[in-house]
N, C-alpha and C positions, 0 to 999 in steps of 0.2 A: 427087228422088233420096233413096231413103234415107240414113238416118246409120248411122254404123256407131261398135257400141261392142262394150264384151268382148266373147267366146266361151267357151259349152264346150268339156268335155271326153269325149272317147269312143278308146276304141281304136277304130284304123281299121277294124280285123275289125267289133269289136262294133257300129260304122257304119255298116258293110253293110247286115250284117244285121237293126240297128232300123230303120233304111231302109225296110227292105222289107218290116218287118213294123208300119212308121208307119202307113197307110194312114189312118183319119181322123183323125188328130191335125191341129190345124191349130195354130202359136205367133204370140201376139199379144205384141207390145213396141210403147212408146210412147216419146215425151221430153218435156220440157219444163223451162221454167226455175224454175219452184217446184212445190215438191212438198207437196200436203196428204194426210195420213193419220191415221189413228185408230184406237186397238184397245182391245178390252176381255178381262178375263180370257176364254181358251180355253174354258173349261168352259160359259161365258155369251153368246156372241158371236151377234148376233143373224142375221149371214149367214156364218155355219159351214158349210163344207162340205169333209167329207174327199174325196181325191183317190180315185176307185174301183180301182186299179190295189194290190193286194196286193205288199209288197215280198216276192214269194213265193220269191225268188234274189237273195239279200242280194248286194251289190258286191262283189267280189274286189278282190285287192291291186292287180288293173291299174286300178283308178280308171273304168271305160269308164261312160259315162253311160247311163242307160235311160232310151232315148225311150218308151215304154211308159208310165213315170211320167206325163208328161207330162197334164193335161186332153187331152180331144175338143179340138177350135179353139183350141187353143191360139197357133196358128202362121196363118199367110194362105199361106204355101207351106210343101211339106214340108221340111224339114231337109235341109242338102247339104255334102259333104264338098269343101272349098277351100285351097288353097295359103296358107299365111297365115306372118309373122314375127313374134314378140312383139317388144315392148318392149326387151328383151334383146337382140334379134338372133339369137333361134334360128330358124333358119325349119322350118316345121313345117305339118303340114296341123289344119284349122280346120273345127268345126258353123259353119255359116250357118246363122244363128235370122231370123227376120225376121217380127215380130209388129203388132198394128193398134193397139197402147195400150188395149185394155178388157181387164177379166180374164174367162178362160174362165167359163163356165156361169155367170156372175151377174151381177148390177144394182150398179156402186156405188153407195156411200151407206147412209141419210142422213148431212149431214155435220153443216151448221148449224142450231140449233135457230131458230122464226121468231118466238116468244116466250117472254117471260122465264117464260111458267107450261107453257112444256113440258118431257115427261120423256127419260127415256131412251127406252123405244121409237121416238123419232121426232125423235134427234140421233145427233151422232156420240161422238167423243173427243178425245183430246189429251195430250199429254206431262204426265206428273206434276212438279211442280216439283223436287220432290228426283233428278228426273234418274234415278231407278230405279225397280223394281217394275209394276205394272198399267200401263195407261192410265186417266186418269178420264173418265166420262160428260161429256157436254159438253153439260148439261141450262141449259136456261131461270134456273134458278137460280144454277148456276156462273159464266153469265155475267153473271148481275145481283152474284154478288158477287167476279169478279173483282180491284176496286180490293184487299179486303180478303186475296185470294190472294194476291196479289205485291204487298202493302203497299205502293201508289201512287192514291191517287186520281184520274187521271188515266184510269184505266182505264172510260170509259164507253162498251160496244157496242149500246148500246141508247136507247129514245128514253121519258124517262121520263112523259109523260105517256099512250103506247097503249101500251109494254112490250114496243113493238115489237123484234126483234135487228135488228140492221145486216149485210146481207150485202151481196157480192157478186153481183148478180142478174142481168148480164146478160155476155157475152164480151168488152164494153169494161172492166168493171170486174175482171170476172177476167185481163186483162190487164195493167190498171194496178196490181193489189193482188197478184196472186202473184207476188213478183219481190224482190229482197234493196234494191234501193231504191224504197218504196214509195210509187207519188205521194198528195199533199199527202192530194187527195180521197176516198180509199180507206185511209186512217189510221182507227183506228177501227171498223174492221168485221171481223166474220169469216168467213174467206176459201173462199168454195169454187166450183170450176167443175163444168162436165159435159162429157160426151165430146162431145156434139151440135158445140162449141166448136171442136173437131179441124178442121184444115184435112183437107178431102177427101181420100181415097186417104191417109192418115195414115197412115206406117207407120217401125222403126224398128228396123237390122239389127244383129245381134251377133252377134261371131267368137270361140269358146271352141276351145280346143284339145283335138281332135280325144282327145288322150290327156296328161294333167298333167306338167309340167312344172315338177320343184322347181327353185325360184330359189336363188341362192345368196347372196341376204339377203332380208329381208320387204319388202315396200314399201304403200305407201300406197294406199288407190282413193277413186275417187269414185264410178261405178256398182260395186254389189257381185256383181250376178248377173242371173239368172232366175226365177224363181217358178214350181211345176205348173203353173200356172195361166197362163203366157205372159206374164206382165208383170212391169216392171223391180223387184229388191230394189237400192232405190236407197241412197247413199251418206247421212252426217248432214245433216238440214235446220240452215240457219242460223238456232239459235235465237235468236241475240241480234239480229240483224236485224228478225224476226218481231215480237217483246216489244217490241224499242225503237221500231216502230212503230205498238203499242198493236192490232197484230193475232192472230187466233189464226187458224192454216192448219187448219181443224178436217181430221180422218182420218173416215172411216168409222170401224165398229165391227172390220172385220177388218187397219187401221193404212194403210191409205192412202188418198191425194188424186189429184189431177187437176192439171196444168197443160199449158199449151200447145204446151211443148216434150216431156213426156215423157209427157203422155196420164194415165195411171193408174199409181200407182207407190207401193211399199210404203216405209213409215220402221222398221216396226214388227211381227210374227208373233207374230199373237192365236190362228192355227189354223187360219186359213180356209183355207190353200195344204198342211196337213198332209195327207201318203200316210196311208193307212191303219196301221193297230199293226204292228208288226213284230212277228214270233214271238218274239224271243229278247228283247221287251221292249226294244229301242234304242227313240230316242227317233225320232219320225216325220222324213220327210224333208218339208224345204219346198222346195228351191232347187238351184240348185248356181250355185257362185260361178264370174266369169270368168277365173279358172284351170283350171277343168273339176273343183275339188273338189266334195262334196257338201255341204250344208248341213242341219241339220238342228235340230230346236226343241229349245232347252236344255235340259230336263228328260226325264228317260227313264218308262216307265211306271210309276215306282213313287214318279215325282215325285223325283228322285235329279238331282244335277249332275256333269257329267264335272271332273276336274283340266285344266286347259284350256292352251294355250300363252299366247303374246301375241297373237296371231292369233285364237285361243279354236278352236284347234283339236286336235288327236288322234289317235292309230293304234289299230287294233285289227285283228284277222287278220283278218275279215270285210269292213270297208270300207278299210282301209289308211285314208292320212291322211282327217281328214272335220272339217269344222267344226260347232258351236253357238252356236246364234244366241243374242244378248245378249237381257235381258228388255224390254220392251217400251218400258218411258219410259227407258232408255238410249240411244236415240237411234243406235245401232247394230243391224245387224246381226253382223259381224264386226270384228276388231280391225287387220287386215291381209292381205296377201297370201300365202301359202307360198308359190304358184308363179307361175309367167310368167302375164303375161297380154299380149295382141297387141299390135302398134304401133298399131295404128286401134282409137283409144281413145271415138271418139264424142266428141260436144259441136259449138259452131258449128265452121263451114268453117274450115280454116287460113286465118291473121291476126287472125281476131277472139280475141278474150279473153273467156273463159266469162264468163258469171254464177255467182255464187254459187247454187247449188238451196236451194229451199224445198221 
C-alpha cells in the first residue's frame, strides 16, 4: 500500500486541463527513515540538470500548479484530482502525486568517497558546519580530516593503514546506519544507500491541494514538498543524531540521499531540480511545497535575495504567494507552512511513532 504524504496545489480548472495536456509526465516519490543528501554550489554541480519546460506563462494569483513543469517520469501514474481534508478540517479536493523514490532523468550519486586520496569528481557532500552557505565536497581528504573539522578526535571513518573510507556497502548496513539510533556496528562509517535496496513496487503517495489554501497561522512540516524532478523536498535531517554517532549521511552533489523509507530525497537545492530562467529574471522554480505553494531557489538572476516572511516566503502579482528556498547547509528548505496542508500527512501506519529522518 502506498503511504500518503502532502499534496499540491492546482486549481481545479487548471487540473483538467494539465491533466490532459500531462501525457508523458510520469511522478516519482519515495520514503524512508534517514535521509542522505549532498549539494554543491549550483553553478558547479556535477549532475545539473535544468528542468526543459520554459516558465513561458509565469503563475497567476490563483496559485494553480503546472504540471507541465514537471520532468518526463516523473510520476508512475498520471496525476488525479481526489476529495481530500487538510489538517485544518477544510475539506477540499487534492493532486494525487504518487512517485517510485528515484529522481526523474538521472542517476543518484556519488555519495561516499572509497579513499582517503579521492576527489570531488567521484564523492558526494555534506552540510557545512557553520550551518549556512554551500555544501562542502566530501573528498577523501575531508574525511581523513574530519577529527580536526569538528574538533574531536574520535572521528575516524577510515581504516589507517589501506586509507580505506568506511561505508555502508550493503542493504543490511544501510539499514542499520541510516536511522536517528544507529547501531553499535555501523558508528563510524559514512552513510549511503542505493535504490536497488527499495522494496519492489516502491512507491509513495502525496495529496496537495488541488488550489492553496491560507492557513490562519503557520505551522510546522516535516515532508516539505515535491521536486520537478518527482522526488520528496524533505523536511531537516537530524544532525545531532548523525555527528553524535560519528556518522556522515553523505548527499550527492545535487543535496540528496537514499533511504528505505523515503527512496531518494532532497535536504538541500544546489540546481539540479531548477525550471529553466524565467523572463522577467525570478529566481527558477524547484518544487512546490504541500500546501500547493511554489518553491523556488533563493536567489534571483542577478544573484539578488527576496525580503522573505518566517516561512521565507512572498507575493508578487505574477505568482501571488511563493516561497524561497534557504541556502544549502542550512538544513532547510523552507521555514514553515502559509497554508493548509492534508490530514494524511504520511509516515508509519497509525499507532507507531515516526522516526526521526536523516
Amino acid at each position: 500500500m502506498p503511504q500518503y504524504k502532502y499534496a499540491k496545489t492546482y486549481t481545479e480548472k487548471d487540473t483538467v486541463m494539465g491533466l490532459k495536456n500531462y501525457s508523458a509526465c510520469a511522478i516519482i516519490v519515495t520514503a524512508t527513515a534517514l535521509t542522505l543528501s549532498g549539494c554543491n554550489d549550483s553553478s558547479s554541480n556535477k549532475n545539473t540538470e535544468q528542468v526543459s519546460s520554459p516558465l513561458s506563462e509565469p503563475q497567476k494569483a490563483n496559485q494553480s500548479i503546472n504540471l507541465s513543469m514537471f520532468k518526463q517520469e516523473a510520476f508512475i501514474t498520471e496525476p488525479k484530482i481526489v476529495d481530500c481534508e487538510t489538517q485544518q478540517g477544510t475539506k477540499t479536493t487534492c493532486y494525487e502525486f504518487t512517485t517510485s523514490g528515484a529522481p526523474a532523468g538521472r542517476e543518484p550519486g556519488p555519495f561516499c568517497p572509497r579513499s582517503t586520496t579521492d576527489g570531488a569528481d567521484v564523492s558526494g557532500t555534506w552540510f557545512d558546519k557553520q550551518g549556512k552557505g554551500e555544501l562542502v565536497d566530501l573528498t577523501g581528504d575531508f574525511i581523513l580530516k574530519l577529527d580536526e573539522y569538528y574538533g574531536d578526535e574520535k572521528w575516524v571513518l577510515y581504516d589507517a593503514k589501506t586509507n580505506k573510507v568506511r561505508y555502508t556497502a550493503t542493504k543490511e548496513s544501510c539499514s542499520g546506519a541510516a536511522r536517528p539510533d544507529v547501531e553499535e556496528q555501523y558508528k563510524q562509517n559514512c552513510i549511503e544507500c542505493e535504490l536497488s535496496y527499495l522494496e519492489d513496487n516502491f512507491s509513495l503517495t502525496y495529496l496537495i491541494p488541488t488550489t492553496p489554501i491560507v492557513s490562519k497561522k503557520s505551522s510546522r512540516l516535516h515532508t516539505v514538498g515535491i521536486a520537478l524532478d518527482g522526488t520528496e523536498l524533505s523536511g531537516p535531517a537530524p544532525i545531532n543524531a548523525i555527528l553524535g554517532s560519528y556518522t556522515i549521511a553523505a548527499f550527492d552533489d545535487c543535496g540528496g540521499h537514499i533511504n528505505l523509507h523515503q527512496g531518494y530525497h532532497y535536504h538541500s537545492t544546489t540546481g539540479c531540480t531548477n525550471s529553466a530562467p524565467n523572463t522577467d529574471g525570478h529566481a527558477p522554480l524547484i518544487g512546490y511545497a504541500v500546501d500547493g505553494y511554489g518553491i523556488y531557489a533563493m536567489k534571483d538572476a542577478q544573484g539578488n535575495e527576496e525580503s522573505l516572511d518566517e516561512c521565507r516566503g512572498i507575493t508578487d502579482e505574477t505568482r501571488g504567494y511563493h516561497y524561497h528556498a534557504a541556502s544549502p547547509s542550512e538544513n532547510l528548505f523552507i521555514g514553515c507552512l502559509h497554508g493548509e496542508s492534508v490530514r494524511a500527512a504520511g509516515g508509519p501506519p497509525p499507532g507507531n511513532k515516526p522516526p526521526p529522518k536523516h
